[in-house]
N, C-alpha and C positions, 0 to 999 in steps of 0.2 A: 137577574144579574144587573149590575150596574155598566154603565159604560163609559170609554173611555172617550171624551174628545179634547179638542184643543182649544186653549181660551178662544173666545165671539171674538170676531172682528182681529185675529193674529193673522199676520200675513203667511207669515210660516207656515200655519196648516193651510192654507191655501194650494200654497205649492205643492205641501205633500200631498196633498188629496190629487192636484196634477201630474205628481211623478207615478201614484198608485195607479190612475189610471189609463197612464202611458205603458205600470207595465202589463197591467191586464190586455193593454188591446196587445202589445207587440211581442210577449213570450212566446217561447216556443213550446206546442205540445211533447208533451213527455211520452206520455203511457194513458191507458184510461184501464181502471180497476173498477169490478161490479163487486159490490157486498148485497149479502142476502140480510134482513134485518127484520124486524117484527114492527108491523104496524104503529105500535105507538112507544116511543124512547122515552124514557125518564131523562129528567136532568143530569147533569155532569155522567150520563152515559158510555160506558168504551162501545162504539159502534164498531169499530176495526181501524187495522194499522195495516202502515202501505211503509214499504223500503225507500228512503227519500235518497239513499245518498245513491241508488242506481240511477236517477235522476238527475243526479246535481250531487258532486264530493262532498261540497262546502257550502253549506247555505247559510249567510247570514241575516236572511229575513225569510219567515214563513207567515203566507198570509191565508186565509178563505176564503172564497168570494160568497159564501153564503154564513150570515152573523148566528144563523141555528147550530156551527159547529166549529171550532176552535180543533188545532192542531199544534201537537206540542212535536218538541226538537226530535224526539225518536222515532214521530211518524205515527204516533196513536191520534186517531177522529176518536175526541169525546164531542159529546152535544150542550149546547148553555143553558138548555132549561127544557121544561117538558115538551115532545115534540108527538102529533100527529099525524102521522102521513097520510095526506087527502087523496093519493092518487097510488096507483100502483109501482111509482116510479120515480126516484125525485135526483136532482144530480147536483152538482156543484164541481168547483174547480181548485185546486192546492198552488198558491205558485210560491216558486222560489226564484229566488237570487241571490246572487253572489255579486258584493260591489266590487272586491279585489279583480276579479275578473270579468266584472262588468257582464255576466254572465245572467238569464232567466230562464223559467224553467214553469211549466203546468202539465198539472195531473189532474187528468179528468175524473172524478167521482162516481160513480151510480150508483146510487140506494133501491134496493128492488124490494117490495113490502111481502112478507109472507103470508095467500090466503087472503090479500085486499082485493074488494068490488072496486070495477072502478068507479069513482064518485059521478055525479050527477052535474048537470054544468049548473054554474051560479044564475039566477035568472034576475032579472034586475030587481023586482021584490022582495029576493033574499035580503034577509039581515049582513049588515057590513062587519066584513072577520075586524076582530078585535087587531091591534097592531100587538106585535109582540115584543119583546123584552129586549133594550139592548146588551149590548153582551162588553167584556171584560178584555179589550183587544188593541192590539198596536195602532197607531195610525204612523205612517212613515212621517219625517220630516227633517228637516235641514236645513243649515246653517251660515252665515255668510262671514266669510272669510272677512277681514281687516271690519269688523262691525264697529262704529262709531258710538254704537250707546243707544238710546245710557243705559249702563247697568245698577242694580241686575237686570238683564232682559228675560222679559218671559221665554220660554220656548214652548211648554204643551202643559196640557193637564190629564191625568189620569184618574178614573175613579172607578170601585168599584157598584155593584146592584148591594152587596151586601151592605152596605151602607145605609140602605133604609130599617135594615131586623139588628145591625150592630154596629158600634164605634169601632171607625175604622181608621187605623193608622198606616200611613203611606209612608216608602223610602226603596231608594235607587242606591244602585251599585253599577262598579264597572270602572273601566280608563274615565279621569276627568272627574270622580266621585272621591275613592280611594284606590287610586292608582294614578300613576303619570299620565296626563296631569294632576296634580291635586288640586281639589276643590275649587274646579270650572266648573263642577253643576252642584246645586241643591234642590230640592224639593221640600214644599210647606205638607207638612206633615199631617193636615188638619184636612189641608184642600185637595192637595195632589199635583199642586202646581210645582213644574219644575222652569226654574231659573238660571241663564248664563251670566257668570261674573266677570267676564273681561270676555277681549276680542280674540280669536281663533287663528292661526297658519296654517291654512290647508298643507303648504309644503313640509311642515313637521306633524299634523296629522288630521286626516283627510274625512275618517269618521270617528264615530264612537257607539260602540255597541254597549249599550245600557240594558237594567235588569230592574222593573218597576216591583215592587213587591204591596202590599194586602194585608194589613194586621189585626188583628182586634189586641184588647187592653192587655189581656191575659196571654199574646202568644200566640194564638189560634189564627191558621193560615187560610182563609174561606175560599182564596184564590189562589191560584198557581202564580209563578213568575210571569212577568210581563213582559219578555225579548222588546227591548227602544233602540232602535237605528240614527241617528243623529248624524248624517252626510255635512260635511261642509263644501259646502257652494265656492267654485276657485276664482278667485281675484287676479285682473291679469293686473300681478303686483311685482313681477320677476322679466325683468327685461334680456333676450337673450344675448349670449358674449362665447366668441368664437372659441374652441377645444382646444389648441397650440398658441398659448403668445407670439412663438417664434414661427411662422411658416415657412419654410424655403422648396422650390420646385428647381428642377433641373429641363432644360427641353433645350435639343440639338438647333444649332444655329441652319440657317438655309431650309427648315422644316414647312412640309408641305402645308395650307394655309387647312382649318379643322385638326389641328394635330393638338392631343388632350396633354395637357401640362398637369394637372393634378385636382384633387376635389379636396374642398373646404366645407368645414360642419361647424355648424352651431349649437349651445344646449342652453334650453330655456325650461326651467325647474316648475312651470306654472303645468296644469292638467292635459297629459298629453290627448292627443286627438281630440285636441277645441282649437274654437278659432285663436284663443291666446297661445299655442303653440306651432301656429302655422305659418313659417318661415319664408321670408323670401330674402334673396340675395341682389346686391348690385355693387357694382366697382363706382367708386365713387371719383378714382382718380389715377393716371396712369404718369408715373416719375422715370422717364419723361416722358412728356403726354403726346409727343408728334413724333410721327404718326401713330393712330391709335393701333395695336395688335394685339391684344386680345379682349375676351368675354364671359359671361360667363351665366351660365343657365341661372333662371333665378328662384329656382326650388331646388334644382338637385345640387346646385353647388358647383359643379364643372364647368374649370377655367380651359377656353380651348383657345387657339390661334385665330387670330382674323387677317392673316397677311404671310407671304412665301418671302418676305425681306426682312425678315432676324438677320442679323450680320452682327456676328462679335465683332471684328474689327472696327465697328461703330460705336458699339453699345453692347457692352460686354453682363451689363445687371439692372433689369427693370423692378421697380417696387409700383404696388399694388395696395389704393387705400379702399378696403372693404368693408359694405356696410351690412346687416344681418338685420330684419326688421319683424315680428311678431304682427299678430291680425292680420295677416293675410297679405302684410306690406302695404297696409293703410297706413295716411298720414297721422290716427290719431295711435298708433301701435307703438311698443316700446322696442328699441336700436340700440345697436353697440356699430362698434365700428373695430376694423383690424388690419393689419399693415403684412403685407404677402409678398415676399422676394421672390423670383424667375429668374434665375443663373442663365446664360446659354454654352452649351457646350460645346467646345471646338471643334472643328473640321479641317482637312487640309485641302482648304476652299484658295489660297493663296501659293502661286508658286513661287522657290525663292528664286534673287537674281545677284546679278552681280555689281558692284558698288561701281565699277568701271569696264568701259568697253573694250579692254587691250593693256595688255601688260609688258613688263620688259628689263630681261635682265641677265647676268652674263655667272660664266664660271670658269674656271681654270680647267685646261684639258688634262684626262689623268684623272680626276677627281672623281674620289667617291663618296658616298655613303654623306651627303654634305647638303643642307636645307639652302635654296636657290630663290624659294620666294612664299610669300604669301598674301593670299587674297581672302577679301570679304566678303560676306552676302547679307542679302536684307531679305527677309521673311517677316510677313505680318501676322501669321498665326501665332499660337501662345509657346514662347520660348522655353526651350527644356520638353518639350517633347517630340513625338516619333514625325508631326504635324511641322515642325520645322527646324528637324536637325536634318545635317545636308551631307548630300552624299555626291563627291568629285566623282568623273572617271577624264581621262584623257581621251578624247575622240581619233585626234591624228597628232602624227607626228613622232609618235613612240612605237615606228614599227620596228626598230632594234632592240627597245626592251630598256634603254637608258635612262628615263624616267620612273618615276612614282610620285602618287599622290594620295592623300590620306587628310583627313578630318582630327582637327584638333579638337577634344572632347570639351574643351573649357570655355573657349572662345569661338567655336562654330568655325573655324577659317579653315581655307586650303592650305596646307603643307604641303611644295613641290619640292622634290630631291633629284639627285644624282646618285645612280646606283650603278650604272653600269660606266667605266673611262668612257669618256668621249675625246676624240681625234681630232684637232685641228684641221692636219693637213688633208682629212677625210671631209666636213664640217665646217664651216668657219661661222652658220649660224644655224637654229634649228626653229621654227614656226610650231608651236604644240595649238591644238585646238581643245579646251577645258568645258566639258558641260556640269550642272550640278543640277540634281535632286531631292527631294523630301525622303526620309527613312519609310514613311505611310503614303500608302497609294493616292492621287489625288483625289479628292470627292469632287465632282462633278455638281456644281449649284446648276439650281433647277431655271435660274436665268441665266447663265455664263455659258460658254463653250472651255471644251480643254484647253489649258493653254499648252506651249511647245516649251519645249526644253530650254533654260537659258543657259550662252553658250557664251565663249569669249575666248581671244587668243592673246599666247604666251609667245615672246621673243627671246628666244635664248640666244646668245651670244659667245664663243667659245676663245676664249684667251688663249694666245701661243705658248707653249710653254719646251725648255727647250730639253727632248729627253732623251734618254740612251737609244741603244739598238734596238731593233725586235726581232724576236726568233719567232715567226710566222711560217707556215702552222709550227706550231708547238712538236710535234711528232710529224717526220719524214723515216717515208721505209725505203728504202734501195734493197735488189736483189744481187743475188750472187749465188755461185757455185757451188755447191758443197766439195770439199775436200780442194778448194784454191789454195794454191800454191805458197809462199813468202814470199817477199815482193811484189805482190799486184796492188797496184790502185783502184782503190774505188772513189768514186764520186760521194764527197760528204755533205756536210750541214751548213746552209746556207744563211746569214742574218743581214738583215738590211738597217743601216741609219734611216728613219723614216722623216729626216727633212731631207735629205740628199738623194731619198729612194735606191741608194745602193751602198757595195758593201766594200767601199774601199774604206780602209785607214781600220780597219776592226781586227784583232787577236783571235785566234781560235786553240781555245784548248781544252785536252782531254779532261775528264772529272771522274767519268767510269769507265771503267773496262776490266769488268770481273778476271777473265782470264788472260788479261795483255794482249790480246789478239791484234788491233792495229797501233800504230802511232798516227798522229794527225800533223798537217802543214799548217804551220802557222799562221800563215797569210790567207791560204786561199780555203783552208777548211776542209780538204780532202783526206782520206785515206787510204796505207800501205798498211797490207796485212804483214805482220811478222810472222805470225806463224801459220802453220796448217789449216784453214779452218772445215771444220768439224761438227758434222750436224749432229750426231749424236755423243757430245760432248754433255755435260751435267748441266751446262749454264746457259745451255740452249730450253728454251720454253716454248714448244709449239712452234719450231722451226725459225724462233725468231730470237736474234741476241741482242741485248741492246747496249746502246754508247752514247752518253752522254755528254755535251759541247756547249762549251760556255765562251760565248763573242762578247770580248768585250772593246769599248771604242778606247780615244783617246784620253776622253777624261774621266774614265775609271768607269763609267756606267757600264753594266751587263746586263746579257739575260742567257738563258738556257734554251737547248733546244735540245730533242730525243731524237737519235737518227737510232732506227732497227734496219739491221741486217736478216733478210728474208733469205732462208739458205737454202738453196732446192735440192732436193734428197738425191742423192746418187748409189744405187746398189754397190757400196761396197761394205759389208758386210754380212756373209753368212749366219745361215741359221744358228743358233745357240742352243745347248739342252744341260741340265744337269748331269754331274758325273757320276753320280749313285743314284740306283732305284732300290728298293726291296721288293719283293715278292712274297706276302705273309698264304702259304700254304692253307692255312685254316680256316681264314677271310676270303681269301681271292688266289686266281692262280695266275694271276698277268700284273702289269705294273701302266701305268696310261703315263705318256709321255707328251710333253708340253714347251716342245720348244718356241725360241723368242727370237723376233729376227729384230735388233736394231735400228732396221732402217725403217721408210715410210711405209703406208699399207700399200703401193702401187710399188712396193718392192721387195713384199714379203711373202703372206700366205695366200693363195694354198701349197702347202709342203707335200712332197715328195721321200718317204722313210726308203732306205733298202739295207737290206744284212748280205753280209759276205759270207763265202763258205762257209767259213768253222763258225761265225755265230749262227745260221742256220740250220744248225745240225741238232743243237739244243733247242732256239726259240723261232716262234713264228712273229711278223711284222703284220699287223692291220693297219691300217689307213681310217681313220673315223669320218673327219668332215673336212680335210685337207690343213687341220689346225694342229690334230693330237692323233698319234697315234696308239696301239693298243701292242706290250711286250707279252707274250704267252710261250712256256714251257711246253716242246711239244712232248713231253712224258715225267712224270716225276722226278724233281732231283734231289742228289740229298744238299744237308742244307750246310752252306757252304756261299761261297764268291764266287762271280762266275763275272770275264771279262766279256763285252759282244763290242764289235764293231758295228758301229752304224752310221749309213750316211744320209745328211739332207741336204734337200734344194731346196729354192725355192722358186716362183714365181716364172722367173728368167733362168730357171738354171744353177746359177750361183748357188754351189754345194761346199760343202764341210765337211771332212769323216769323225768322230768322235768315237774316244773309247767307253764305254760306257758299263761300267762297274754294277752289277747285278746281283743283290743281297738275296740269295732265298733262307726263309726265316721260316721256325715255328712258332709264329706267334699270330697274332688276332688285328691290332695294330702298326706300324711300322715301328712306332715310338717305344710297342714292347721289346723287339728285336734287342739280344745283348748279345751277338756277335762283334767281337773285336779283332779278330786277326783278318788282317787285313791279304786281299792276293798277292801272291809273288810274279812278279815279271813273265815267269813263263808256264804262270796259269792256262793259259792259251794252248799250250802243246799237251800239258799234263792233262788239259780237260779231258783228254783223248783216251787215255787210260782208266777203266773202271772195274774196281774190285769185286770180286766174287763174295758169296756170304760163307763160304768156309773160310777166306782167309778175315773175313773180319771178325769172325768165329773165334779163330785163333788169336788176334788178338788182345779178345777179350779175355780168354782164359788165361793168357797169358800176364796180364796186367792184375785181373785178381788174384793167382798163384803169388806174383810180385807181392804183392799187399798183405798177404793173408802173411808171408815171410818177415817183412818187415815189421808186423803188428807184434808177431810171437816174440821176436827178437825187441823188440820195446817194454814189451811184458815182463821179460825175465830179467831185464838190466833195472827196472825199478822195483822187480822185489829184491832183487840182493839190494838195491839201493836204501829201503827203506825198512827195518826190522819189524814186523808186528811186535807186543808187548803182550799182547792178551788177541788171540783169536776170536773168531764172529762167534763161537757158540758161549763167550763167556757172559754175555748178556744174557743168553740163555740160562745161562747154571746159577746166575747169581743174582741177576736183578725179577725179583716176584713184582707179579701185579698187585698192584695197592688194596684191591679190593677183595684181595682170595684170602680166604681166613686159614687154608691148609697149608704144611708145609712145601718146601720146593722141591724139586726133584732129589733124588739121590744122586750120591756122588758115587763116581765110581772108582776102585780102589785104582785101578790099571793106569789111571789120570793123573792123581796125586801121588807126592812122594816128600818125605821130613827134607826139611832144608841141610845145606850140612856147611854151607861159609856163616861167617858174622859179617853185616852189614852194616856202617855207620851210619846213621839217622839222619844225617847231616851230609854224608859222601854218597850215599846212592839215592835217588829219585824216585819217588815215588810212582809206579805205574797204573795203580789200580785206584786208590782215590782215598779218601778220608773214610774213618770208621767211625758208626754213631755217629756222625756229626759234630765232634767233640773237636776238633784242632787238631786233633794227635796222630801224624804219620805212624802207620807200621814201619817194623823192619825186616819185613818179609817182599820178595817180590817173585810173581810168578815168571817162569822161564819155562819155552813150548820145548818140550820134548817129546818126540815120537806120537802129536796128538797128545801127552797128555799134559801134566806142571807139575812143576817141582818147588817146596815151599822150603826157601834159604832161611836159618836162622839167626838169628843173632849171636848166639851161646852155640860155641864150636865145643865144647868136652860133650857132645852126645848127639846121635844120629839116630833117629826116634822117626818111625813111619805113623803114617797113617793105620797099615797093617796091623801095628803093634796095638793101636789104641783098641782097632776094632776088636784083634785076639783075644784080648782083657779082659773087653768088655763082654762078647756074644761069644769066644769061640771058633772052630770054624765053621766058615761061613760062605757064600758065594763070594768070590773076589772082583768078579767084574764090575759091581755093584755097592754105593755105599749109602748109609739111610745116613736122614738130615742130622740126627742124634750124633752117630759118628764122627762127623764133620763137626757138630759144634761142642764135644766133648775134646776133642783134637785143640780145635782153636781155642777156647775160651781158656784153658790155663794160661797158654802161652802170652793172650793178649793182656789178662790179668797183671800177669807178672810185668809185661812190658811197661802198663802204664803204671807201675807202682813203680818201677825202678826210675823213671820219669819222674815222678812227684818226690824222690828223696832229695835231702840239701846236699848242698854242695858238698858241704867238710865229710860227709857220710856216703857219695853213691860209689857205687857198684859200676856204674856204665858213662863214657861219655858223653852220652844221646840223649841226659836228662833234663828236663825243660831250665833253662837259666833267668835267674832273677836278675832286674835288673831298675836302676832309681830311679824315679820321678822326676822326668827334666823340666818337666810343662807340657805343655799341648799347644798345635799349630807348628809344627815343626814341617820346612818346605821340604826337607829331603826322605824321602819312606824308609822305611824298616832295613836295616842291612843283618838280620839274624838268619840264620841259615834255612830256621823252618816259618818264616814270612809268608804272608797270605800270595806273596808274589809267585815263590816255590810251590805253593797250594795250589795256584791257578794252573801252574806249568805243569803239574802232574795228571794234566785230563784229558792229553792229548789220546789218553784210548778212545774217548769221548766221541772221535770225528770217525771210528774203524764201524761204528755201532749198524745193524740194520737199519734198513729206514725204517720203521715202527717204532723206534727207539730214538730217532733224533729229539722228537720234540723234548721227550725228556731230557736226554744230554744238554740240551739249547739251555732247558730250565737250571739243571745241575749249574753249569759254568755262568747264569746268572748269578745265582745264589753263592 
């Protein structure tokens, strides 16, 4: 085999042959794998394959350290030419790397020979082994960033062994060949030399994995690909420059000295973890620079305090010129520099005060609700917030409550007021002592002491002013008597002029007095009762009345004042009860009673019930709790009014008799009770007399005999009143069910009988109803004879029974009885003829009763029909209609619809 090396005398492969065997000494062992193999290998032999990527993921260089065997990317040992193994045992080592991650990696080898002696030791006489064949193989090498030339520059040469049995043609592929970059390398095709055309950026790419190939004329590949590694060497060509143009850090003002204000970073594009990326820091400049407070570590970046006297109110924003320097912060390393602001943050390290040591100013007496003064303050912390808005209070002076004081939100000042009148002649100046506060606790600085509250006084001054009376106190009680007399004086309402301190030259007049009870003196303000007074009067409230007195002076000013009359209770008034109880029998047999005494409780209950003879004889009296007592029947009574005497006391005595009206009732409620008749006066006497059960016996039969006479006697005055026309069984006889297909019953002769008057069609009324349905009245009507009818004709020259028809017809026959045949061999001429003699004209009839023609007037006429047989006379003929069964209404209802 041929071999690869690197032009004589290139400095390049110098290095690589440096970096190769920097990584042989310093990778890390992998794994160690034993193959069994046969004494003597052929060339380009597969000895065995090992798994590289359990090794190492990523390998972008695989090398051998023994040139008898090459290893390709899947991890198969072929051998470069014919091998014999001298000993029983031969070993070697795989390494890998990975530059992305700087990452190496060795696999140790062992070849174990099958069935090999072990050889014999060389002895100096022996023959010198032949050198063997070099082989077809990478050598590392790399490249130097920003290269001055000239190009092209060489970089390596590659060749193959075959090269002496055949013409061999070389050429490279990969990034830099035909790929991004383009054609940064070529290779001489003849020799194997490969050539860079220009200079390299490690920052835009760092290597190039290249692919040497082995050709002859025709195509033929004698060699496998050639894996080329091309590293570019970093240039510290990239100076570092801080991550944020704009910096800004915040740290509390008065902060303890080591207190970390923030970290600063830099980024320098050159290879990291080299000395071209090893950063140091330093402030170059402090705005302003006296005194110096702060520092800053010079690798990690961390700007901390060097001092406990930050004070905003000095120096409220430090700037910071920072330098950032590469190589390790050597003088020859490349620097940026950056500009770092440090805010500090406020405290309420300053307390506020007041702009002046004492104030002074006056007000009108009287006055209210009225701004008197305003003060200022100076606060040196940052304005508009909790660190110096100010918070008043009044210390002394406002122990009446006359004052207030409050913060104006826009201008920070005190606003003092007047809230409450102030009194001259009380008054004539008042001293206020004013402290003021921050809304935020103070913060205590680590060199200060707290300070005390700043304080200052207010001189109030109070102006005369000249005003009406006063009604002080506002409400005066006086006492009195219940039930005093008219005419008594009482002592009234008193108002004083308060320059004068008293109450001459002032008017006193009444304003209230619900029930006119006093008049009042005008001068002196006292009161004479007019009337009675009355403590359980309506307009008495909790024992007290009141009256209302308005003083006024000379020049018209007033004021009011409440005088209550405190009325002390005097028993005069007895117990009270209602005058009706009920007693509901089926609820309850007693009635609870609840009398009410008017007067105080130290004049009322506990009551005292008692019954007198005669109501004792009926009710018993319980006592409950000295409040109520309990009425109970001592035996059933009937239900009925019942008067009882009852008397109560109370407390002292003081009693009452009341008659007391007692309802016993059958009912559940009292409210169901409908007894109305009320007792008679001498209920009382007659209670006394009670009726036996025969004679109440007898009155009862007595009253239904009554009734039962009076009913009969109503009975027989409205039938002669009102005639039937047609009997209850004619519904029977004549109206059939709609649904029966048989005839209707028989008629029976004894019932019927021939008519024997003429009837006008027009002068008698119809009683029975329309036939067919056709419009056309008979002129027959039935009339009750003895239970049975008799059928009047029209045509008086002949008296024609029913009898007759049947004789004719059947025979004789039973008479009590007539079949349907009968009956409508009977009717049906008669009706025939009728309605024929009906339909004749005028200039030709026979009968007055026959329908009349009459001319077309129009239609809509407001007044109805005036013709004798009018649908009017039609309706009024159905008055049988309302005699019917009730099984038969509904149909009548229907008829007289229709």
């Amino acid at each position: 085999m041929a071999v690869a090396s690197a032009a004589p005398g290139s400095i390049f492969c110098k290095q690589l042959l440096f970096s190769l065997l920097v990584l042989i000494l310093f990778c890390d062992a992998c794994q160690k794998i034993s193959l069994q193999v046969p004494s003597h290998l052929q060339a380009e032999k597969l000895v065995g394959k090992v798994n590289l990527k359990e090794c190492l993921q990523s390998a972008s260089l695989i090398l051998s350290s023994d040139p008898d065997f090459r290893i390709l990317e899947d991890g198969s040992i072929y051998t470069t030419h014919d091998l014999v193994l001298s000993s029983e045992r031969k070993s070697f080592s795989i390494f890998l790397s990975d530059s992305q991650r700087q990452e190496e990696k060795e696999i140790k080898i062992v070849l174990e020979a099958r069935g090999k002696k072990r050889p014999k030791k060389r002895h100096t006489n022996d023959s010198v082994l032949k050198r063997s064949k070099r082989r077809w193989a990478p050598i590392p090498c790399s490249l130097m960033e920003n290269s001055l030339g000239p190009f092209p520059q060489h970089v390596q040469q590659v060749q193959s062994d075959t090269a002496q049995n055949y013409t061999i043609f070389y050429s490279i592929s990969g990034p830099g060949v035909d790929k991004e970059p383009f054609n940064l390398f070529f290779i001489n095709r003849d020799t194997g030399d490969i050539f860079c055309t220009r200079s390299i950026d490690r920052e835009q790419y760092d290597q190039f994995p290249l692919y040497a190939y082995a050709t002859t004329a025709d195509g033929y590949a004698p060699e496998y690909p050639l894996p080329l590694l091309f590293k570019v060497e970093d240039d510290n060509d990239n100076a570092p420059y801080f991550e944020n143009k704009v910096t800004i850090f915040t740290v509390p003002e008065n902060c303890r000295s080591g207190t970390s204000v923030g970290k600063v970073s830099a980024i320098d594009l050159d290879e990291p973890d080299t000395l071209h990326t090893r950063l140091k820091y330093k402030i170059l400049q402090q705005i302003p620079d006296n005194p110096k407070h702060f520092s800053i570590h010079p690798d990690t970046g961390v700007i901390t305090t060097t001092s406990s006297l930050l004070d905003r109110e000095k120096c409220d924003t430090y700037q910071l010129i920072m330098e950032v320097r590469d190589m390790g912060g050597q003088h020859f390393g490349l620097f940026n520099t950056g500009t770092i602001t440090i805010s500090l943050e406020d405290e309420n390290d300053n307390a506020p005060y007041f702009t002046e040591t004492s104030y002074s100013t006056e007000v009108e007496e009287n006055r209210i609700d009225v701004e008197i003064l305003r003060m200022a303050i100076h606060d040196q912390d940052l304005p508009n917030t909790p660190h110096s808005k100010a918070v008043y209070m009044i210390l002394q002076g406002n122990e009446n409550g006359n004052f207030k004081i409050s913060t104006d939100p826009n201008t920070n000042e005190a606003v003092l007021c007047v809230v409450k009148p102030l009194n001259y002649e009380v008054h004539q100046q008042i001293v206020l002592k004013i402290g003021v506060v921050n809304e935020a606790q103070f913060a205590k600085a680590s060199n200060s002491q707290s300070p005390t509250m700043c304080t200052t006084t207010v001189t109030v001054k109070i102006k005369d002013h000249d005003e009406g009376p006063e009604c002080q106190p506002p409400v005066k009680v006086i006492q009195s008597k219940d039930g005093l007399p008219a005419g008594k004086e009482l002592l009234g309402y008193k108002a004083l002029d308060p320059e004068t301190r008293s109450g001459e030259g002032l008017r006193y007049k009444k304003i209230r007095d619900e029930d006119n009870w006093f008049e009042i003196n005008e001068h002196t303000g006292d009161l004479k009762t007019v009337k009675v007074l009355d403590r359980e009067s309506k307009f008495v409230k909790d024992n007290q009345y009141n009256v209302s007195v308005v003083a006024t002076d000379a020049g018209g000013r007033s004021c009011t004042g409440t005088l209550v009359v405190f009325l002390e209770d005097d028993n005069d008034h007895p117990p009270q009860i209602e005058k009706e109880v009920t007693i509901c029998q089926h609820a309850q047999d007693f009635a609870l009673l609840n009398p009410v005494d008017p007067d105080g409780p130290e004049n009322g209950p506990p009551f005292e019930f008692a019954l007198d003879n005669s109501g004792s004889r009926r009710f018993t009296l319980e006592t409950k709790d000295g409040k109520t007592a309990v009425l109970r029947a001592r035996q059933p009574l009937d239900f009925d009014y019942y008067n009882v005497p009852i008397e109560i006391k109370d407390r002292h005595g003081f009693a009452a008799k009341h008659m007391l009206s007692v309802r016993v009732c059958d009912c559940i409620t009292p409210s169901d009770c409908r007894m109305s008749t009320k007792p008679r006066e001498s209920d009382v006497m007659l209670s006394n007399v009670i009726l036996g059960r025969w004679a109440i016996l007898a009155m009862v039969l007595g009253s239904a005999l009554l009734s039962c006479i009076l009913f009969t006697c109503f009975c027989v005055t409205a039938k002669k009143a009102v005639k039937k026309c047609i009997p209850d069984d004619v519904a029977q006889q004549n109206l059939i069910v709609s649904n029966t297909e048989g005839p209707g019953e028989e008629v029976m002769e004894a019932n019927i009988r021939l008519p024997t008057q003429i009837s006008n069609i027009c002068d008698t009324s119809m009683s029975v109803g329309t036939l067919g349905g056709q419009g056309v009245k008979t002129q027959q009507s039935f009339e009750m004879v003895k239970g049975g009818y008799t059928l009047d004709s029209s045509k008086g020259n002949g008296h024609q029974t029913l009898e007759s028809v049947k004789g004719a017809g059947q025979g004789g026959t039973d008479t009590g009885r007539y079949a349907y045949t009968d009956w409508h061999s009977f009717t049906q001429p008669r009706l025939g003829e009728k309605v024929y003699l009906c339909g004749q004209d005028e200039e030709h009839k026979h009968s007055e009763d026959n329908v009349r023609s009459y001319n077309y007037e129009g239609k809509g006429s407001m007044a109805g029909s005036v013709g004798c047989c009018s649908d009017r006379q039609e309706e009024e003929g159905l008055e049988f209609l309302d005699h019917l069964e009730p099984k038969f209404r509904t149909l009548a209802k229907t008829c007289v619809k229709k």
